[in-house]
N, C-alpha and C positions, 0 to 999 in steps of 0.2 A: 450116265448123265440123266440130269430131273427132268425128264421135261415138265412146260408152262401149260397149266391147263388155259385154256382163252375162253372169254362166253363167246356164245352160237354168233352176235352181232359183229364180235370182230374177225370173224372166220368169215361172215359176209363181205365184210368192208374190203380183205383182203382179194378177194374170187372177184370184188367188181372192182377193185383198181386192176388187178391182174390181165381180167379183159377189157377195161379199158387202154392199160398197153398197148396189148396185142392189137385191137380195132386204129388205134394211130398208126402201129407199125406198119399196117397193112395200106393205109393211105396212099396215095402219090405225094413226093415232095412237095411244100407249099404253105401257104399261111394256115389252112384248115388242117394239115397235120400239125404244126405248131402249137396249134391254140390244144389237140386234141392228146399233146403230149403233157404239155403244160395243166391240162384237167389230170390226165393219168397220175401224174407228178404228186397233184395236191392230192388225190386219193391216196397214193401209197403214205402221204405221209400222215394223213390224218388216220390210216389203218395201223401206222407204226405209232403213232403216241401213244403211252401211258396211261392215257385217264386223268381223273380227276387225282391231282397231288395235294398233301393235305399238311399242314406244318405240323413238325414233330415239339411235341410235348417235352416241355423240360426248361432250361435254362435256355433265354432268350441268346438270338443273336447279339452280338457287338456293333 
């Protein structure tokens, strides 16, 4: 299997959503764990997107 080479940046973004998890998980039940899963949440997923997407060249869409 290939592995994906990643820049250094999203190898960070990944380590502070990771412990951002962890720091909610360790909470007590409550509005302030919520909010602190809910930040977690948006980290991981802005560490999982893509990037910038760029439209491909050629014959246009329909």
């Amino acid at each position: 299997m290939k592995e994906i080479q990643r820049a250094p940046d999203r190898i960070d973004q990944e380590i502070r959503a990771a412990d951002a998890l962890e720091r909610a998980r360790l909470l007590p039940p409550g509005p302030e764990r919520n909010e602190a899963l809910k930040l977690a949440s948006l980290l991981r997923c802005t560490a999982d997107s893509p990037g910038p997407v760029f439209a491909k060249r050629g014959r246009p869409r329909k």
